[in-house]
N, C-alpha and C positions, 0 to 999 in steps of 0.2 A: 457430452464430450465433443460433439463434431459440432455445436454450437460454438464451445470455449477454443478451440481452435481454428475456427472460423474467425473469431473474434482477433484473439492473438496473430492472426495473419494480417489481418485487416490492419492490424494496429504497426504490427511491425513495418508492414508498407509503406502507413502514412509517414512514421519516424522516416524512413529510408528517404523518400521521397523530401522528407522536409530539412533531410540532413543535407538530400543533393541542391536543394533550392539552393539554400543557407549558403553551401559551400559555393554554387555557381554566383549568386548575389556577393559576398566577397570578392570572386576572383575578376568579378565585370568591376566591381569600386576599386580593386588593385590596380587594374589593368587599364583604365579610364583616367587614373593618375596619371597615367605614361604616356597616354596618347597627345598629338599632337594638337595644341588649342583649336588648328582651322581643319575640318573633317576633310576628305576629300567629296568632290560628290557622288553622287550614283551614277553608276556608268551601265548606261539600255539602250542600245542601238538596235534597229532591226531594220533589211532590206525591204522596200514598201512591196509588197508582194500581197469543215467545221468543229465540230465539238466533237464530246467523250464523256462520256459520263463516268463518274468515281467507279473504281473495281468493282465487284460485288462477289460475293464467294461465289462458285462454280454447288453446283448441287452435288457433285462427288463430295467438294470441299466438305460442306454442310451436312455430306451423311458421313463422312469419316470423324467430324465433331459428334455429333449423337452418339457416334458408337463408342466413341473416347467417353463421353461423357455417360452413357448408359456400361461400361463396361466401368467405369469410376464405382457409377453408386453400388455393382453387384460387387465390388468389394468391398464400399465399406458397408452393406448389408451383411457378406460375410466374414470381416471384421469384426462388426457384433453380435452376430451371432456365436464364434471363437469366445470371442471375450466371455461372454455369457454361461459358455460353458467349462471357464476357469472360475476361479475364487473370486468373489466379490471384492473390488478394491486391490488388486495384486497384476502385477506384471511380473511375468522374469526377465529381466537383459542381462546382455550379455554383452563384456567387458574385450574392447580388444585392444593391448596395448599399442599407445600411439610411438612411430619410431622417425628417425629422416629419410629414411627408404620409406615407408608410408608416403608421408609428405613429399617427396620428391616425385613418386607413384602416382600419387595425386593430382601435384599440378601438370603433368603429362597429360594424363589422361583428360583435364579439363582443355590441355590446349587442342589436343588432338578432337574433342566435341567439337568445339568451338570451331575448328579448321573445317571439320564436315559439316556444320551449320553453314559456313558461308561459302562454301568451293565444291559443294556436292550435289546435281541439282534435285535428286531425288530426297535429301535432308534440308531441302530452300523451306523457308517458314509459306504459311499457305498465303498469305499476299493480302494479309488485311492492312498492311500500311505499304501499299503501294500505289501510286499517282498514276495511271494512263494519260499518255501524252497524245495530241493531235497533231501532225508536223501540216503544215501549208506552204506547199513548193520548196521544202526544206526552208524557207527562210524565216517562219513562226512557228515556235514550236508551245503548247499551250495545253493545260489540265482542268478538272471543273473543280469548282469547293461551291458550300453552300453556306449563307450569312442568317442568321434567324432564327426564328421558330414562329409559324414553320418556315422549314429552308425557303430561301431565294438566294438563285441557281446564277451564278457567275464564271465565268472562264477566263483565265488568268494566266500568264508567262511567270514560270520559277525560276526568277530571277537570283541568282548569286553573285550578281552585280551590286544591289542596293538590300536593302535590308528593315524594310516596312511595308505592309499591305494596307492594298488601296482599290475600291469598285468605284465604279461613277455613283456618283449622288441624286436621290428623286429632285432634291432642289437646286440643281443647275439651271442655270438660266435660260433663255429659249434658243438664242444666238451659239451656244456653247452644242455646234452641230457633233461631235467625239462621243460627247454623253450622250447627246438624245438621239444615238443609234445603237448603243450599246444598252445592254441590261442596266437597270437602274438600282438601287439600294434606297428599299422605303421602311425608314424606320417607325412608321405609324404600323404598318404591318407586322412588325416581329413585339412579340410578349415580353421577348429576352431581353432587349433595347436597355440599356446605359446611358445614358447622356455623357460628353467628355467636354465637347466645344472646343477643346485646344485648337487653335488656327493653325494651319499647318501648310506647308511648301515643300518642295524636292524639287533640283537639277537633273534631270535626263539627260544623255550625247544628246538625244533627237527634241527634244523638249524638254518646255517646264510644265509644274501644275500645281495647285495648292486645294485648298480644302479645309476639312474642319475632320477633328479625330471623334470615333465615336467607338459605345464597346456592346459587343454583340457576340454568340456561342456560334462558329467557326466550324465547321464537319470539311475535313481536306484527308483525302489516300486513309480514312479507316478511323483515323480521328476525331473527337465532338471538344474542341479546345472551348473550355470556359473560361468567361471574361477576356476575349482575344481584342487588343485594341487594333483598331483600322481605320484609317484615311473614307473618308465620304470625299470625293473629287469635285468640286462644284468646276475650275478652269482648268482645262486641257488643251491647250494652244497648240499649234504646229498641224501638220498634214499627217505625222506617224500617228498618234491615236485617233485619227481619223481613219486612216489608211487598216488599221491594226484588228487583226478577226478578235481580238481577244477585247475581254471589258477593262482588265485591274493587268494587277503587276503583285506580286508575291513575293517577299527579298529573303534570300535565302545568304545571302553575306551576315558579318560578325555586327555584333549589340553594338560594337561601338560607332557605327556610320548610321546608325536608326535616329533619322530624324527623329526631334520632341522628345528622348528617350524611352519611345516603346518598344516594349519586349516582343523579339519578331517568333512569328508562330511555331519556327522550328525549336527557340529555346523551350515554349511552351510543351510543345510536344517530348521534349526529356524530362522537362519538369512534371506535368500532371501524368504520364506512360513509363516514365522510368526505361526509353528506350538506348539502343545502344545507340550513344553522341557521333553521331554520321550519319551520311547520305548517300548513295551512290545512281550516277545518272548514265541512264544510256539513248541515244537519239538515234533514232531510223532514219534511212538516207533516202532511203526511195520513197517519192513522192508518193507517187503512186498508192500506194499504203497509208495514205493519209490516218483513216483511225488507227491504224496500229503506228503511231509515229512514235513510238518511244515509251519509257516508262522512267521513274524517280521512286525508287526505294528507301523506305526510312528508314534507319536502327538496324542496316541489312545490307547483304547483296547478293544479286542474282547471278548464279554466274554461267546463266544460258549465252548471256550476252557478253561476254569475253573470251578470249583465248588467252594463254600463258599465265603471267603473274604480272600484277601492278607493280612499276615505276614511283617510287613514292620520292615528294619533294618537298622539304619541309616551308612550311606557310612562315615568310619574312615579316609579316606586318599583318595583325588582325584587324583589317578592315574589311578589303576584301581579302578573296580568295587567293592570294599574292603570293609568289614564291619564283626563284632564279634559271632563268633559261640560261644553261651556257654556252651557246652559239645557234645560229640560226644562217643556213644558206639556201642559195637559191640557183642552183646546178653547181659548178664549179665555178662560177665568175663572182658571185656578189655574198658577201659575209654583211648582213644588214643589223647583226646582232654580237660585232667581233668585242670581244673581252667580257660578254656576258650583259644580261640585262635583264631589267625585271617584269615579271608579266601575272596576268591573273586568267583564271579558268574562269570563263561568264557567258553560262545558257544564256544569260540573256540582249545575246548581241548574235545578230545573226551571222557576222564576218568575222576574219581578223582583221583590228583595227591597229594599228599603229601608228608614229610620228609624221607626220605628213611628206617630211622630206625624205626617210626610209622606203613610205608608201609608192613617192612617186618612182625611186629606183628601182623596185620592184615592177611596175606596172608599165614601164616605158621597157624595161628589160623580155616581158610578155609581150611586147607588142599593142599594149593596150591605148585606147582613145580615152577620154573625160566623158565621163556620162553625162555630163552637162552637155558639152561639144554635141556629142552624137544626137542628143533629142532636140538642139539646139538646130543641127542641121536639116532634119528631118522636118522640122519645124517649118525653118524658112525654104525648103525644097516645094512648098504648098502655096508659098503666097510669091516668090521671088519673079517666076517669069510674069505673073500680072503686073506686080509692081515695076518692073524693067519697062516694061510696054508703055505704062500710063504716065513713068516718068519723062519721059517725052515729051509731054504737052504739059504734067502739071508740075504744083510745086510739090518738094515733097511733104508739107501737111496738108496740102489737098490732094494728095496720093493717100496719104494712108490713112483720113477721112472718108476715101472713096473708099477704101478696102474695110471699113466700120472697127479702124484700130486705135484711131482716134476720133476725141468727142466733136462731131462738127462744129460745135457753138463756141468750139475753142482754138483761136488764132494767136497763139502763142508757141513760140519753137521751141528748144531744149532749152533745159536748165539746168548748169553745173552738169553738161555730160563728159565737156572737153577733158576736166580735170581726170575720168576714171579713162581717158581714149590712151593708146600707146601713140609713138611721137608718129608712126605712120599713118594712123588713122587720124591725129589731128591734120598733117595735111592735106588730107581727102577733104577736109571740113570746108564751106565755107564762113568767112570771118562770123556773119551776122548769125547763123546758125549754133556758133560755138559760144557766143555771148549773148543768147536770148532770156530774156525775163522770167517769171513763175512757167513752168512747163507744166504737162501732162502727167500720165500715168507713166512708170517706166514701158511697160508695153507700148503706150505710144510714143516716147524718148526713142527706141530702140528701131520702130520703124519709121521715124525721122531720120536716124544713123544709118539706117540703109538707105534709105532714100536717096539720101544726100550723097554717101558713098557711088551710089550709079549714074547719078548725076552728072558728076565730075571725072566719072570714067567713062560714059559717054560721049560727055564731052572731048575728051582727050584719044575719042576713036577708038574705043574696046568694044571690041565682039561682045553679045549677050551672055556668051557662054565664059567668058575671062571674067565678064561683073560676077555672076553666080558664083562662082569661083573663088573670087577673092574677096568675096562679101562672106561666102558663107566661114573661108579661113579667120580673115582678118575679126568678125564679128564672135564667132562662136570657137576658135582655136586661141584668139588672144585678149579679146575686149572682159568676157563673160569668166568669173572664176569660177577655179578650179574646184569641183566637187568632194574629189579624192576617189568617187570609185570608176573604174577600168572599166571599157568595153573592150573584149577582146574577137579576134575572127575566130568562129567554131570550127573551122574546117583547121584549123594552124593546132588544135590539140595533142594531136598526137607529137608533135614535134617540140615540145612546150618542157622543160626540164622539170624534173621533182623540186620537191621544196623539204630540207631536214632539220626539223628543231630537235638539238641534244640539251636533254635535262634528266639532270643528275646522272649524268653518263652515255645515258641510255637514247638514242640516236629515233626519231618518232618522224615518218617519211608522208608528205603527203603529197596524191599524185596529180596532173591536170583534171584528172576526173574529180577528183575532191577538192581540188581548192579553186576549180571554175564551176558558177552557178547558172547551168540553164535553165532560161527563164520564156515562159513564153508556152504556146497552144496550140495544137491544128497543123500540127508541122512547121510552124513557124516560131523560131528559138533564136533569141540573143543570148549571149552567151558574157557574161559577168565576171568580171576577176574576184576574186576570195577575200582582198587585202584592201582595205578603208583606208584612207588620213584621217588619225584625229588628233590633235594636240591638247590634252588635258589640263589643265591650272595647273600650276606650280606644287600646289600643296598634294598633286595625287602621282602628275608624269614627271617624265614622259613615261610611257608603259604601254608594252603593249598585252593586248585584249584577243585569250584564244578564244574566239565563242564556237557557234555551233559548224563549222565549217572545221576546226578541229576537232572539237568536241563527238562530233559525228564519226568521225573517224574510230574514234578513244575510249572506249567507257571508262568513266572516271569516279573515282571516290572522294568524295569531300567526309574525310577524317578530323571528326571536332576535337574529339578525345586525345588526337595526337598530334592536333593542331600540323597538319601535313593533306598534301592530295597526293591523288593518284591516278595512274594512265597503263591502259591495257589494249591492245586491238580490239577493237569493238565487233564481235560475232552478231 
């Protein structure tokens, strides 16, 4: 008997499970009709700034399962023993008639379960699909999955930005420095191994990368997803996945933005667990606490880490996680979001990013510099009083040939610099300099243009200290663009106004301490504005991007099931 209903369970499951495929497969071909021909891209940004190993029950955990499970079998030992001692072949049941008070009784009583399963924390499910998060200086925040069999151990940002998983590849090239300092994925290694070959590419904010798709069994927060398809990375360009502690990227956004149309591991995970369609994320803010940086709950939520009740907004567009801010200010003086606009929740950006022109209202309004500017100065604060000095006797590409910034074997001046100079710096220029032939590297263009820039204010009788001056303005305040992100003075915080985004009514306040990022070691801290430019393609923006500089603030629920997120103070 405990065979045949083992069986029938078994069976009922698979039905269940394959009603929900069935019906999720449907509603992604329904809804895939609707969407727009050009996707938007994946949107992963993170500030350039270790590990975690997946949960593992707690040994209480582990003896409270035994005793469940050893208290199971002494029932149904004496289960049949009962049975045994009635008629062979004979039950009695017993008949209760069903009423709408019944039924009405009933679906109460399920909501009120259901309300202490996820708001109670002593009825929280014991955490076998939960993700331990790593924060690094709040600005990456990152969990481990395992590829293979046996596993090979990768760590990865869960991204709800884009919507495809991807590790670096054993056959990257040797030059493709990103990969070959990150964990590799060697498919000769794993038993499990698929072949797929699909060619494959993704737009990042901060980069691109492409690859080839491959399928392999997947172990992430308590999960063994079978046949999980995934990106092998062979090009990884840019300085961010160079820069980045983490190996892959994890999309946690809807089917329809997945490149190649593969199925992203959260759909798997409803599909082969039959769990509840949500996720809910919370991010630790203190550094300091690097391993305990956060956590990402599947089918769940924790609710150690909120206070009150979620703000819930309903999701405008299943790509990403997109839904309607209805204003946004910044003290009392600037409305940067007036008549409403639309934004997405994205761990995996470590700022908020917005329109570059909003950005810059914002960040001039803080008192903010250009992070470019600032490193820019800094820069030439190191080499400026030598160069002043030498530029006296020499030219200026035998100036900055002496200072090893150009190649000596190269007597050629700028090329095509005049065209990016503003109309003051072209007249600093002289003629021959502004119209020179094949040039250098920009680092050597660039210490030509000062060169030349001191030249000609020496000549015209300025103090060393007016060249430094207005070399390092004129060169790094207006020659050099604009980055988008803000250096601000740490010591001006306290006096720095709140920032309030109202969504769905509900007014979500963040303070200089959260939305300025210090950055830095040994008592020595620059101090970061919270707020990016980014200008998105036509097909995604403008929009702006809360990632974890909100999100930190907010524990949030990304609700599939009701196609809506949600926002609580983060405990």
């Amino acid at each position: 008997a405990t065979c045949v209903a083992k069986q029938s369970e078994e069976l009922g499951r698979e039905k269940r499970v394959s009603r929900l495929s069935q019906s999720r497969r449907n509603e992604r071909a329904s809804h895939r009709s609707r969407v727009e021909t050009e996707d938007p891209p994946s949107v992963f940004f993170f500030f350039e700034k270790g590990r975690e190993t997946v949960s593992r029950p707690s040994n209480e955990m582990m003896l409270r399962k035994e005793t469940r499970l050893a208290l199971l079998a002494a029932l149904l030992v004496a289960g049949v023993a009962a049975a045994g001692a009635t008629e062979v072949g004979r039950m009695k049941l017993h008949r209760k008639p069903l009423s709408v008070e019944r039924v009405k009784q009933g679906k109460v009583e399920r909501a009120g379960h259901r309300a202490t399963a996820l708001f109670n924390p002593e009825h929280f499910g014991d955490g076998k699909y939960v993700e331990k998060i790593t924060n690094f200086e709040d600005a990456q925040y990152y969990g481990e999955i395992t590829l293979g069999t046996p596993p090979q151990k990768f760590t990865v940002v869960f991204d709800t930005g884009s919507s495809n998983l991807w590790v670096p590849s054993k056959t990257c090239p040797w030059y493709n420095i990103a990969c070959k300092i990150h964990d590799q994925y060697n498919s000769e290694n794993s038993s499990t191994y698929k072949k797929n070959g699909t060619e494959f590419a993704i737009q990042y904010g901060s980069g691109s990368l492409s690859g080839f798709l491959s399928v392999d069994e997947c172990a992430v927060a308590g999960f063994d997803l079978q046949d999980q398809i995934f990106a092998e990375a062979v090009n990884e360009p840019g300085i961010s996945f160079i820069a980045g502690r983490f190996d892959g990227i994890l999309g946690l956004a809807f089917e329809t933005i997945a490149v190649d149309g593969v199925v992203p591991p959260f759909y798997n995970m409803m599909a082969q667990y039959n769990i509840q369609p949500m996720f809910s994320v919370w991010f630790n803010r203190n550094a300091s606490q690097g391993d305990d940086g956060g956590e990402i709950v599947f089918g769940d939520v924790d609710p150690n880490h909120f206070t009150g009740n979620h703000t819930f907004a309903p999701v405008t567009r299943e790509a990403y996680w997109q839904f309607n801010v209805d204003s946004a200010t910044l003290g009392t003086d600037l409305n940067f979001c007036d008549g409403g606009c639309p934004a997405i929740a994205d761990t995996g950006t470590s700022l908020i990013a917005g329109p570059t022109k909003e950005v810059a209202k914002i960040n001039k309004a803080l008192g903010a510099s250009d992070a470019i500017a600032v490193e820019c100065k800094q820069y030439l604060g190191n080499y400026l009083p030598d160069l002043i000095a030498k530029v006296r006797n020499l030219s200026p590409m035998e100036v900055c040939q002496d200072v090893h910034l150009c190649d000596k074997f190269s007597f050629t001046a700028m090329s095509g610099t005049s065209a990016k100079l503003s109309a003051s710096a072209r007249k600093l220029l002289a003629p021959e300099a502004a119209t020179g032939a094949n040039g250098d590297s920009d680092i050597c263009q660039l210490c030509q243009l000062v060169a030349t820039f001191a030249e000609n204010a020496l000549a015209s009788n300025a103090t060393d200290q007016m060249v430094e001056e207005f070399i390092e303005h004129e060169v790094c305040d207006n020659l050099l663009p604009a980055s988008g992100e803000g250096v601000v003075d740490c010591d001006k915080l306290d006096s720095m106004p709140n920032i309030d985004f109202v969504i769905s009514g509900q007014t979500f306040t963040l303070t200089p301490d959260q939305y300025i990022l210090k950055v830095g070691a040994a008592g020595q801290y620059e101090c970061i504005s919270g707020f990016m430019g980014i200008d998105l393609p036509p097909a995604a923006g403008p929009l702006w991007i809360l990632g974890d500089v909100f999100l930190g603030a907010y524990h949030t629920i990304f609700d599939f099931e009701n196609k809506r997120v949600g926002f609580a103070p983060a405990a």
